[in-house]
PDB file as gemmi writes it, atoms N, CA and C in Angstrom:
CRYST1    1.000    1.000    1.000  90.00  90.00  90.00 P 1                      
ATOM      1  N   UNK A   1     171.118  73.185  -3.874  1.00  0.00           N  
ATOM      2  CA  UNK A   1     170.564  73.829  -5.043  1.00  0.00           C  
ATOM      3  C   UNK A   1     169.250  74.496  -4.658  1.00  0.00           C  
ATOM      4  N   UNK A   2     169.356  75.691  -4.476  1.00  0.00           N  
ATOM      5  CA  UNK A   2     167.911  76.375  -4.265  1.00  0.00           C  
ATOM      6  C   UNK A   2     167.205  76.361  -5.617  1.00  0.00           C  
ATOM      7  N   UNK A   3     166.130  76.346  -5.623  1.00  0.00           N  
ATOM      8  CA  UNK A   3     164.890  76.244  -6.685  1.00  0.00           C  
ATOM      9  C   UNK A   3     164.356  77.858  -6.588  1.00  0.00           C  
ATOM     10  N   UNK A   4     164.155  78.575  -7.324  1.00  0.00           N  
ATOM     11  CA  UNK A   4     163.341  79.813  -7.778  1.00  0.00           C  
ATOM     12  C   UNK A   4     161.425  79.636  -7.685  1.00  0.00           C  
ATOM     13  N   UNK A   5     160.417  80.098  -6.473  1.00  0.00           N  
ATOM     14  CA  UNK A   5     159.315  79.784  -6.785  1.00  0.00           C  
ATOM     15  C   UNK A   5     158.875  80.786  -7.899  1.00  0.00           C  
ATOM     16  N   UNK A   6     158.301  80.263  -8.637  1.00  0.00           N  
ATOM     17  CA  UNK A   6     157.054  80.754  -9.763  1.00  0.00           C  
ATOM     18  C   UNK A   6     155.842  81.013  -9.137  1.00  0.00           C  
ATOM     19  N   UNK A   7     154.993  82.257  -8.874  1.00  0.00           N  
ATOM     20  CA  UNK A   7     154.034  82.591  -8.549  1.00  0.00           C  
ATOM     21  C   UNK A   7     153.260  82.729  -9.718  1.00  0.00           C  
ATOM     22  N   UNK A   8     151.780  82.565  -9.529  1.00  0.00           N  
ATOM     23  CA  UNK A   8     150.938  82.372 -10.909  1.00  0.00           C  
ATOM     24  C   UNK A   8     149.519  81.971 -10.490  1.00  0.00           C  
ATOM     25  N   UNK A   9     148.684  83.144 -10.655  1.00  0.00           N  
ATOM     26  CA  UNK A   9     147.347  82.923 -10.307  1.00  0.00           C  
ATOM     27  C   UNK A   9     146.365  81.838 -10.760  1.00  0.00           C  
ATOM     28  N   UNK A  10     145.556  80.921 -10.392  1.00  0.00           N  
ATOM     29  CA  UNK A  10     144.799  80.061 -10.747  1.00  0.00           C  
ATOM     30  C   UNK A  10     144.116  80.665 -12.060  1.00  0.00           C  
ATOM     31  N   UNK A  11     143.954  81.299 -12.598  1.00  0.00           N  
ATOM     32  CA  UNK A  11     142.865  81.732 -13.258  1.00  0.00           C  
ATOM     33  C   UNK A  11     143.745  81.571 -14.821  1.00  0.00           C  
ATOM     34  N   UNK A  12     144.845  81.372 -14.397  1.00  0.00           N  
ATOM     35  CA  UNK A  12     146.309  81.202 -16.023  1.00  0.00           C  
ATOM     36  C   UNK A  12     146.139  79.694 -16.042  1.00  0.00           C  
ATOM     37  N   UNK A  13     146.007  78.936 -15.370  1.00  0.00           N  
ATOM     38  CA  UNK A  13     146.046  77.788 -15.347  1.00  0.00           C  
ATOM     39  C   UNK A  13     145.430  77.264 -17.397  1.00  0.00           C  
ATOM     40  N   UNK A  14     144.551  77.185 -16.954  1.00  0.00           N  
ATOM     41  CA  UNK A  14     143.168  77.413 -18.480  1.00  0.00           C  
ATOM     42  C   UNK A  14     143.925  77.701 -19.681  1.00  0.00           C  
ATOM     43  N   UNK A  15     144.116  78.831 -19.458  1.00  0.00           N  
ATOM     44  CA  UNK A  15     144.776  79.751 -20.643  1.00  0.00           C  
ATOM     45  C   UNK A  15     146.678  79.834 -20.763  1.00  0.00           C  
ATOM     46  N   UNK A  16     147.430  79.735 -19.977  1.00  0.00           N  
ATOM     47  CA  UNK A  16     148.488  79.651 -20.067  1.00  0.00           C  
ATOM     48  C   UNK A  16     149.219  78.874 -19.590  1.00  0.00           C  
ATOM     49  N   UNK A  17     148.302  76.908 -19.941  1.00  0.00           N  
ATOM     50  CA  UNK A  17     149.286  75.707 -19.232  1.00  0.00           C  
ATOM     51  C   UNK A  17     150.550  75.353 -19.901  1.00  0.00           C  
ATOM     52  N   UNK A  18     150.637  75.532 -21.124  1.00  0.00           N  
ATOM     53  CA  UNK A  18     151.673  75.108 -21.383  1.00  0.00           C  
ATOM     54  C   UNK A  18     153.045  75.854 -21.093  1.00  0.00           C  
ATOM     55  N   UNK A  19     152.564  77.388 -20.916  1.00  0.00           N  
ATOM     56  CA  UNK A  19     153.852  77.919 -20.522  1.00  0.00           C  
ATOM     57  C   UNK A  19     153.961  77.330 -18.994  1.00  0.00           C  
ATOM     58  N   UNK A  20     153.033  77.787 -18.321  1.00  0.00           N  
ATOM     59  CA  UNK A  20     152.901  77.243 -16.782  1.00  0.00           C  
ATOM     60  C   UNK A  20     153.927  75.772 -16.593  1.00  0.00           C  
ATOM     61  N   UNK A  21     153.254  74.593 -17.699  1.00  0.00           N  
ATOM     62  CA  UNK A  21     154.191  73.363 -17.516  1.00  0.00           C  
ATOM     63  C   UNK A  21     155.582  73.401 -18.000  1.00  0.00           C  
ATOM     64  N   UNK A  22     156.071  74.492 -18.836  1.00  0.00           N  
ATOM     65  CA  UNK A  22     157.415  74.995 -19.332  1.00  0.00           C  
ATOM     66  C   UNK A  22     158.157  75.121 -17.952  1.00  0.00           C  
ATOM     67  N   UNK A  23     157.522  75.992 -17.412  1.00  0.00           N  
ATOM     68  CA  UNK A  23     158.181  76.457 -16.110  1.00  0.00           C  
ATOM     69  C   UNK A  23     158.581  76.056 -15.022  1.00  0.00           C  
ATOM     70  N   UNK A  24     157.131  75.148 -14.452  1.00  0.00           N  
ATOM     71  CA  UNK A  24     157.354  74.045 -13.838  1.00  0.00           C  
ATOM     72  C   UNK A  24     158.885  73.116 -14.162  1.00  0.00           C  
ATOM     73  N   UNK A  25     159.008  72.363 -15.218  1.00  0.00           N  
ATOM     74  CA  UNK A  25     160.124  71.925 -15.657  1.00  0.00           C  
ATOM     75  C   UNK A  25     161.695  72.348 -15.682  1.00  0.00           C  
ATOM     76  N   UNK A  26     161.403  73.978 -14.996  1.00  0.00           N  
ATOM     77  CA  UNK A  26     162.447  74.416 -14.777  1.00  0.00           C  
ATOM     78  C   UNK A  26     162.861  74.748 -13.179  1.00  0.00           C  
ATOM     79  N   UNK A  27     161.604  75.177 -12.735  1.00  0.00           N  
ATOM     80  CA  UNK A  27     161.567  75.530 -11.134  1.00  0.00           C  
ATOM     81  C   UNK A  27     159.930  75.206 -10.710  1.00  0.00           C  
ATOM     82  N   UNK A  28     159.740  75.170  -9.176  1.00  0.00           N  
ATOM     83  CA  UNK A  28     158.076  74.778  -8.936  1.00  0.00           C  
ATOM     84  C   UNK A  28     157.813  76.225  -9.214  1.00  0.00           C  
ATOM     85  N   UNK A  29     156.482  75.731  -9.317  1.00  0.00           N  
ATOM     86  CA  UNK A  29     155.261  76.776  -9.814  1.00  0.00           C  
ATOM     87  C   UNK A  29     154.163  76.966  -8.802  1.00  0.00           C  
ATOM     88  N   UNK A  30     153.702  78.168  -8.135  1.00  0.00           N  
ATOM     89  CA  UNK A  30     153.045  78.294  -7.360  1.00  0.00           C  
ATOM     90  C   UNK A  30     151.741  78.722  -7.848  1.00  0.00           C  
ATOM     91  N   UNK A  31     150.502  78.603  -7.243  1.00  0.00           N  
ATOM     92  CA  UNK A  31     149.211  78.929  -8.168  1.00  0.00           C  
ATOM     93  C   UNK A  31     148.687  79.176  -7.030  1.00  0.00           C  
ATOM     94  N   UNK A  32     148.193  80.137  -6.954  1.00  0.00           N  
ATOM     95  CA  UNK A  32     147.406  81.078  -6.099  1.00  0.00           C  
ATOM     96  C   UNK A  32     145.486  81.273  -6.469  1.00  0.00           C  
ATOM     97  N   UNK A  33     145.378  81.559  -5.413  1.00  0.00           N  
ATOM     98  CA  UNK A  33     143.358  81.839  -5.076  1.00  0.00           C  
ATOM     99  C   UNK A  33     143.309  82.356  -4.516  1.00  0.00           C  
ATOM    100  N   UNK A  34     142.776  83.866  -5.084  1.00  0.00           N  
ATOM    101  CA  UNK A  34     142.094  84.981  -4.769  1.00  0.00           C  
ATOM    102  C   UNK A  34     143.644  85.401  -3.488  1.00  0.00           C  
ATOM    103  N   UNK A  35     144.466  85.473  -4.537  1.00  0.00           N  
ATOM    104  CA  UNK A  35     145.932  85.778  -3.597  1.00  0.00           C  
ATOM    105  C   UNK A  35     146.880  85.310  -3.237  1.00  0.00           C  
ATOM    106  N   UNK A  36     146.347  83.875  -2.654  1.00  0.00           N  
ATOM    107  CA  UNK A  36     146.615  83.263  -1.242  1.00  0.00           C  
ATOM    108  C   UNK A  36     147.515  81.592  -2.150  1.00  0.00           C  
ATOM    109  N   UNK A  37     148.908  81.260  -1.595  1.00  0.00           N  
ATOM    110  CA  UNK A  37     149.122  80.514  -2.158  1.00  0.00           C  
ATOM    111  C   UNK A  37     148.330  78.992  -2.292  1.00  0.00           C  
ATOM    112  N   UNK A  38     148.089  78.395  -2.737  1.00  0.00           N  
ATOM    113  CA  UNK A  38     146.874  77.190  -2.785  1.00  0.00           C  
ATOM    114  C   UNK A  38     147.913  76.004  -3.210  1.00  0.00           C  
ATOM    115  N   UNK A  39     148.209  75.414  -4.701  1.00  0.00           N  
ATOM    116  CA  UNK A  39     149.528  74.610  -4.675  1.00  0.00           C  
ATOM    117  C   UNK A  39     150.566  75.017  -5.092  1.00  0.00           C  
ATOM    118  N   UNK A  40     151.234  73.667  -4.952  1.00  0.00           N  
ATOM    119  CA  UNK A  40     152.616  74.185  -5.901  1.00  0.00           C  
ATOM    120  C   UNK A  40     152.790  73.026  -7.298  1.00  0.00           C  
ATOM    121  N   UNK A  41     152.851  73.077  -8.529  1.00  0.00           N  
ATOM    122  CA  UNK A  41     153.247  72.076  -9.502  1.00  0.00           C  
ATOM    123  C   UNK A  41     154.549  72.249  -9.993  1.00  0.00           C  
ATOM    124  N   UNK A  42     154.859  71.032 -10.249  1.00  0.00           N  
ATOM    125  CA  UNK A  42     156.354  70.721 -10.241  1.00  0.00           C  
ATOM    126  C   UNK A  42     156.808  69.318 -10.963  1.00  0.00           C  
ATOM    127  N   UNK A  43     157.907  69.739 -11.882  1.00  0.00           N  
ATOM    128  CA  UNK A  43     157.936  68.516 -12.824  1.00  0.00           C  
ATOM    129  C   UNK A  43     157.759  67.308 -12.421  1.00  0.00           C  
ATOM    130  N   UNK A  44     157.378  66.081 -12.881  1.00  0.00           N  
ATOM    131  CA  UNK A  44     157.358  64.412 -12.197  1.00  0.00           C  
ATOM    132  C   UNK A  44     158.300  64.265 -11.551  1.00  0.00           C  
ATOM    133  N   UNK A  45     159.659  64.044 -12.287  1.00  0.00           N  
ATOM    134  CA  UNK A  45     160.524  64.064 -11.551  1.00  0.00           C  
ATOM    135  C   UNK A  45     161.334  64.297 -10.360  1.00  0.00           C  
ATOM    136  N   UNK A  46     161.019  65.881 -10.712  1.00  0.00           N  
ATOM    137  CA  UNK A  46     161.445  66.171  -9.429  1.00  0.00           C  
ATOM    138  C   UNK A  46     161.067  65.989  -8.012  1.00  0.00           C  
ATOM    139  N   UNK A  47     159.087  65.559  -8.399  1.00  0.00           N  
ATOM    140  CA  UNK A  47     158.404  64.957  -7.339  1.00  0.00           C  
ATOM    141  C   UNK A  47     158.760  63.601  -6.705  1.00  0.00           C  
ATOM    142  N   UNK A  48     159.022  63.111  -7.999  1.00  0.00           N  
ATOM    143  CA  UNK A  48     158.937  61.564  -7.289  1.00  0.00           C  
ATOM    144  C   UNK A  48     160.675  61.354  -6.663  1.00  0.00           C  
ATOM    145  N   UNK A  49     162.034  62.368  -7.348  1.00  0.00           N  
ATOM    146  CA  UNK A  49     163.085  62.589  -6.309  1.00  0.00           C  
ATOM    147  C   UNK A  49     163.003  62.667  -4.751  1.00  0.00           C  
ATOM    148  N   UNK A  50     162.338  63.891  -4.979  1.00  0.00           N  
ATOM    149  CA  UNK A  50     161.409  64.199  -3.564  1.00  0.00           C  
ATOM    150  C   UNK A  50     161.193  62.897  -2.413  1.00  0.00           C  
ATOM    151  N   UNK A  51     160.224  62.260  -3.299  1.00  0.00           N  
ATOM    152  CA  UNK A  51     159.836  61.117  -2.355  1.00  0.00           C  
ATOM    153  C   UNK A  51     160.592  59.952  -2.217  1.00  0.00           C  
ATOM    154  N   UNK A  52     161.330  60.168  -2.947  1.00  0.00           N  
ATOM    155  CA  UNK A  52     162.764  59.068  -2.646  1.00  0.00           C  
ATOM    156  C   UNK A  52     163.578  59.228  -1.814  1.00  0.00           C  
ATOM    157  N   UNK A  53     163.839  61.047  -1.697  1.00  0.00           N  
ATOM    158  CA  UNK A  53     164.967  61.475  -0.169  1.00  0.00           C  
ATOM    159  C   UNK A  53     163.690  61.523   0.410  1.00  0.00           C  
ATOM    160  N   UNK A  54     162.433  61.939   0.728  1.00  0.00           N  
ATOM    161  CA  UNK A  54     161.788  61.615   1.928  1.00  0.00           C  
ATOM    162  C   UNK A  54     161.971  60.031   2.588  1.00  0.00           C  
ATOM    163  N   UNK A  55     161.872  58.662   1.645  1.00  0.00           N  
ATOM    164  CA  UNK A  55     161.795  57.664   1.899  1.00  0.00           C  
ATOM    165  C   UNK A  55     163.289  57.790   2.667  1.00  0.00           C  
ATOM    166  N   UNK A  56     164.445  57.798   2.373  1.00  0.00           N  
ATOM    167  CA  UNK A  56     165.817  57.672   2.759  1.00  0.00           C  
ATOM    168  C   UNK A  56     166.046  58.192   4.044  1.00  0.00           C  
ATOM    169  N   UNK A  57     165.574  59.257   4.342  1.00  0.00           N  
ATOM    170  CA  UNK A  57     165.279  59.893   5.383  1.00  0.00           C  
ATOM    171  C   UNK A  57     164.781  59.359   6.067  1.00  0.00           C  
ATOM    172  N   UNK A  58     163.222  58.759   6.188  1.00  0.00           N  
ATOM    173  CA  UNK A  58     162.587  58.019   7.076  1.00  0.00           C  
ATOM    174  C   UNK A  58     163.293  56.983   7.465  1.00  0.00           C  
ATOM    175  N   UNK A  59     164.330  55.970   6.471  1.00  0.00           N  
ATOM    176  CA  UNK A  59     164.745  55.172   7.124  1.00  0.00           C  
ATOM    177  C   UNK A  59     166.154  55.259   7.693  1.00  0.00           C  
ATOM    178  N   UNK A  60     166.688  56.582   7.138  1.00  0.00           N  
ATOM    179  CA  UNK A  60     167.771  57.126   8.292  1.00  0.00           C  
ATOM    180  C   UNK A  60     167.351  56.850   9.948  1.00  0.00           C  
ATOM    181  N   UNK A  61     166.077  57.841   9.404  1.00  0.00           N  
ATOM    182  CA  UNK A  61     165.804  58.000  11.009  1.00  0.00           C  
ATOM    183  C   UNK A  61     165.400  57.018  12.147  1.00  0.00           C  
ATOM    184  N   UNK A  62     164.807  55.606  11.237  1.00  0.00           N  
ATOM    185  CA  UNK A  62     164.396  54.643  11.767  1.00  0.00           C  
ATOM    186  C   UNK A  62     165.566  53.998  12.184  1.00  0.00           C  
ATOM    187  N   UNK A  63     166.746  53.776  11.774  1.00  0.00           N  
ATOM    188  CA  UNK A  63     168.082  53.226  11.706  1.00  0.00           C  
ATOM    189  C   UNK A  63     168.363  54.038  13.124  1.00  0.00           C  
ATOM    190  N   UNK A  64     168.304  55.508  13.472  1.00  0.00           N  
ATOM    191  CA  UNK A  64     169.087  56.315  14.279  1.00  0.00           C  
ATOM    192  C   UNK A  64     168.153  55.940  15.729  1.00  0.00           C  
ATOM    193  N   UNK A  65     167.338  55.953  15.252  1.00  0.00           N  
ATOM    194  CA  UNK A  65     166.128  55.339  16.245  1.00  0.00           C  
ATOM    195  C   UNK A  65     166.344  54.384  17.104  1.00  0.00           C  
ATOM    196  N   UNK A  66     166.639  53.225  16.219  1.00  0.00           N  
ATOM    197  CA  UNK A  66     167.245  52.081  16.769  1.00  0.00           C  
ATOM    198  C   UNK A  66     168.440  52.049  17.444  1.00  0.00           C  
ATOM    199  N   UNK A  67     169.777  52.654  16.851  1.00  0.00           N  
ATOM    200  CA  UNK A  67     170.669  53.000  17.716  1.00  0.00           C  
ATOM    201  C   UNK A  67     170.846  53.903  18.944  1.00  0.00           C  
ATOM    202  N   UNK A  68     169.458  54.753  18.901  1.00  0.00           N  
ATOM    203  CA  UNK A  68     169.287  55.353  20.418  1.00  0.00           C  
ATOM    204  C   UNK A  68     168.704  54.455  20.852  1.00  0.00           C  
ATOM    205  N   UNK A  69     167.834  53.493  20.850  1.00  0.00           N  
ATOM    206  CA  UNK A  69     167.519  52.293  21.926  1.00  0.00           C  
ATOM    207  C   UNK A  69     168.656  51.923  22.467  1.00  0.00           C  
ATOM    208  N   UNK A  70     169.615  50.849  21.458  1.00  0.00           N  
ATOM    209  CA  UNK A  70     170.967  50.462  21.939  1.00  0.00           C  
ATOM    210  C   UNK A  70     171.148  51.017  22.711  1.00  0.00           C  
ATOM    211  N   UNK A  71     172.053  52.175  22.498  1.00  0.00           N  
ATOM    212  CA  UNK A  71     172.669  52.942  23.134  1.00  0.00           C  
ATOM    213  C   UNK A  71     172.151  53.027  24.765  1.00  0.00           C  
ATOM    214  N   UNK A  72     170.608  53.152  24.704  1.00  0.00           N  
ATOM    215  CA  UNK A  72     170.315  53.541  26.097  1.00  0.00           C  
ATOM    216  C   UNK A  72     169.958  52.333  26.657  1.00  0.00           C  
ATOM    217  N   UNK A  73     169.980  51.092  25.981  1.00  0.00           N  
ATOM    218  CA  UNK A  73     169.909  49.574  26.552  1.00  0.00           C  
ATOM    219  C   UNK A  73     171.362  49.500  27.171  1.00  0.00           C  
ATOM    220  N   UNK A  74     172.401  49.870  26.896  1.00  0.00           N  
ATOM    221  CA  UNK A  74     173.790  49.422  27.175  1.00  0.00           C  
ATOM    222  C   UNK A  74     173.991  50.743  28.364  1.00  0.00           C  
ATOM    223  N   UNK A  75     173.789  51.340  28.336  1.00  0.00           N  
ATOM    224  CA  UNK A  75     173.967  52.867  29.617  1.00  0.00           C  
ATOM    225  C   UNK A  75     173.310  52.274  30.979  1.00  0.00           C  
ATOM    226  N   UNK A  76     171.956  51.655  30.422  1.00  0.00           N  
ATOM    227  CA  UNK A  76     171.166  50.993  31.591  1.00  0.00           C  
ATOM    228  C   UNK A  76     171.385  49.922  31.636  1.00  0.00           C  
ATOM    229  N   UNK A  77     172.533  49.103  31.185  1.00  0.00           N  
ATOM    230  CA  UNK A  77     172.783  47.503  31.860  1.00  0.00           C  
ATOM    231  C   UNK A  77     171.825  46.690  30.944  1.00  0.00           C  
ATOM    232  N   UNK A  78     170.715  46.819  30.476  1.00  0.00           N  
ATOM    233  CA  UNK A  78     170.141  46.362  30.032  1.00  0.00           C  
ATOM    234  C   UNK A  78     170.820  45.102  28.636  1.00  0.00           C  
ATOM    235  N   UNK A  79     171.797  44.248  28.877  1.00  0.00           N  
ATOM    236  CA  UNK A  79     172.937  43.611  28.195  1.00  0.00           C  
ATOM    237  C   UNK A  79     172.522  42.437  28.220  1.00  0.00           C  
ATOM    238  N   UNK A  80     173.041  41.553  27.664  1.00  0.00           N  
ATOM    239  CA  UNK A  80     173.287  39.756  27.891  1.00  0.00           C  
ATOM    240  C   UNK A  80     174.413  39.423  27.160  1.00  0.00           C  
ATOM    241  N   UNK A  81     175.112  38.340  27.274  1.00  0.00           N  
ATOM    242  CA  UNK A  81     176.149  37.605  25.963  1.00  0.00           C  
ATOM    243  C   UNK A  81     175.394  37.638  24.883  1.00  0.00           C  
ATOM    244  N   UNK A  82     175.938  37.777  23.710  1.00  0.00           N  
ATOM    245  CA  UNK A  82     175.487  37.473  22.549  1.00  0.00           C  
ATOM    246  C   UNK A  82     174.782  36.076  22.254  1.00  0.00           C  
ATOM    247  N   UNK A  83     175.727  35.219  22.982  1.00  0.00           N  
ATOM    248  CA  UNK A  83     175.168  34.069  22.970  1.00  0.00           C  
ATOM    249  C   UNK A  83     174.381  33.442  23.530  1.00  0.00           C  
ATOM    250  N   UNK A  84     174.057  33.975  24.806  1.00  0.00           N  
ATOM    251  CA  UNK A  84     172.712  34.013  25.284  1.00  0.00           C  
ATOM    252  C   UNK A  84     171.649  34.607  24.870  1.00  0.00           C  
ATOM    253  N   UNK A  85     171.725  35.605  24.219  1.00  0.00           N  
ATOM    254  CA  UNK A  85     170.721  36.594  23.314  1.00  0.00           C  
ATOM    255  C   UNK A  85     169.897  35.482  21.978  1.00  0.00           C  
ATOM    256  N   UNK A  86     171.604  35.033  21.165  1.00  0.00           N  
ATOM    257  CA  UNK A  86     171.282  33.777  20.426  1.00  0.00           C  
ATOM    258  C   UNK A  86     170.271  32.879  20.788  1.00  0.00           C  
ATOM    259  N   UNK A  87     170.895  32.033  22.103  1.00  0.00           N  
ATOM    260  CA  UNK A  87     169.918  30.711  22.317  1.00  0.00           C  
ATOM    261  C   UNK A  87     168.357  31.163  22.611  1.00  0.00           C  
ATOM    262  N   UNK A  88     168.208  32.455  23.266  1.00  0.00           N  
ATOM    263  CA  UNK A  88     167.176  32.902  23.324  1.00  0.00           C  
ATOM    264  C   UNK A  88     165.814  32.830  22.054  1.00  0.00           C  
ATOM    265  N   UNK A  89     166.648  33.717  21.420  1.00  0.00           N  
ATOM    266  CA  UNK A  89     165.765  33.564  19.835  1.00  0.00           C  
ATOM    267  C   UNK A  89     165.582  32.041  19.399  1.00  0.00           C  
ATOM    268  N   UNK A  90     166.674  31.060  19.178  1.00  0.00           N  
ATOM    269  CA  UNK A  90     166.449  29.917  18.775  1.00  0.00           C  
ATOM    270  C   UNK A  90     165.736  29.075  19.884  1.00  0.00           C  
ATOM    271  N   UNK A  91     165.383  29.703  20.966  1.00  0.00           N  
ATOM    272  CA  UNK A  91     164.302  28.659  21.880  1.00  0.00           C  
ATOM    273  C   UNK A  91     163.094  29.615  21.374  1.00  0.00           C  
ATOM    274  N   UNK A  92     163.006  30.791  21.004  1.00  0.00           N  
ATOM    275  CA  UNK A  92     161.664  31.131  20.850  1.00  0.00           C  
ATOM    276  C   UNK A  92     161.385  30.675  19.405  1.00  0.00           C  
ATOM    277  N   UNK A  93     162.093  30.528  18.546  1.00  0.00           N  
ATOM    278  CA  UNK A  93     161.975  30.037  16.517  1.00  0.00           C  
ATOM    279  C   UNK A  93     161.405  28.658  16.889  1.00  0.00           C  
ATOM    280  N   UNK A  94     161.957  27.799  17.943  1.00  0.00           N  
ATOM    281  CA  UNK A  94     161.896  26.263  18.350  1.00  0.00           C  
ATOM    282  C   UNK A  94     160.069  26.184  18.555  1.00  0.00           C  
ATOM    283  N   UNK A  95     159.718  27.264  20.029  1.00  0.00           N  
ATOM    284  CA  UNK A  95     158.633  27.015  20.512  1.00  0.00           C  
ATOM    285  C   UNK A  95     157.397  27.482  19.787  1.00  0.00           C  
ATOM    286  N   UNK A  96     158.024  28.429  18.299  1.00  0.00           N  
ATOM    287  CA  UNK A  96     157.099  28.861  16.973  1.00  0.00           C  
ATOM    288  C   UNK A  96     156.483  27.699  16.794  1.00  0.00           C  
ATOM    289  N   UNK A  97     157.894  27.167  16.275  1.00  0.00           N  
ATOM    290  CA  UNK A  97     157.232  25.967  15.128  1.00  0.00           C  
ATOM    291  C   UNK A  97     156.061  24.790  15.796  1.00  0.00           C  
ATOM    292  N   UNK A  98     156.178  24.447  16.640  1.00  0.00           N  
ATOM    293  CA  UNK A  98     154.784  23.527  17.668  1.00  0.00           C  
ATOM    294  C   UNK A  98     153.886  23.832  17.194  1.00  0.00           C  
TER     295      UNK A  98                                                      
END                                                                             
């Protein structure tokens, strides 16, 4: 879904927010200084969507992350039995608790 930007000089802000927040609610809104784009406003929603696929994303990538370790742990031998991997952890949980 492409979004339509709204361009709109700082100086409407003052005088024409409520249309400004109309708009916003429909597509972002860009607000400009002395030209030059400065922000963008944009309904709550759609912000805090935003930061929900940013969050999902990050932990895509953290997930993909991890499976390129694997991956290049097992290419380089870098292996054990599972069950040696196991007793491992439960001698290090063991030598925690002391």
């Amino acid at each position: 879904m492409t979004q339509r930007l709204s361009i709109r000089p700082s100086k409407e802000l003052r005088t024409h927010y409520a249309q400004i927040s109309a708009e916003a609610k429909q597509n972002p809104v860009a607000i400009t200084v002395n030209g030059r784009e400065d922000i963008v406003i944009l309904e709550h929603s759609q912000y805090m969507e935003q930061q929900q696929r940013i969050e999902e994303l990050e932990s895509r990538l953290a997930v993909y992350s991890h499976l390129a370790q694997a991956a290049d742990d097992v290419r380089l031998g870098r292996v054990q039995p599972a069950q040696d991997a196991f007793s491992d952890i439960l001698d290090e949980l063991k030598d925690d608790d002391i």
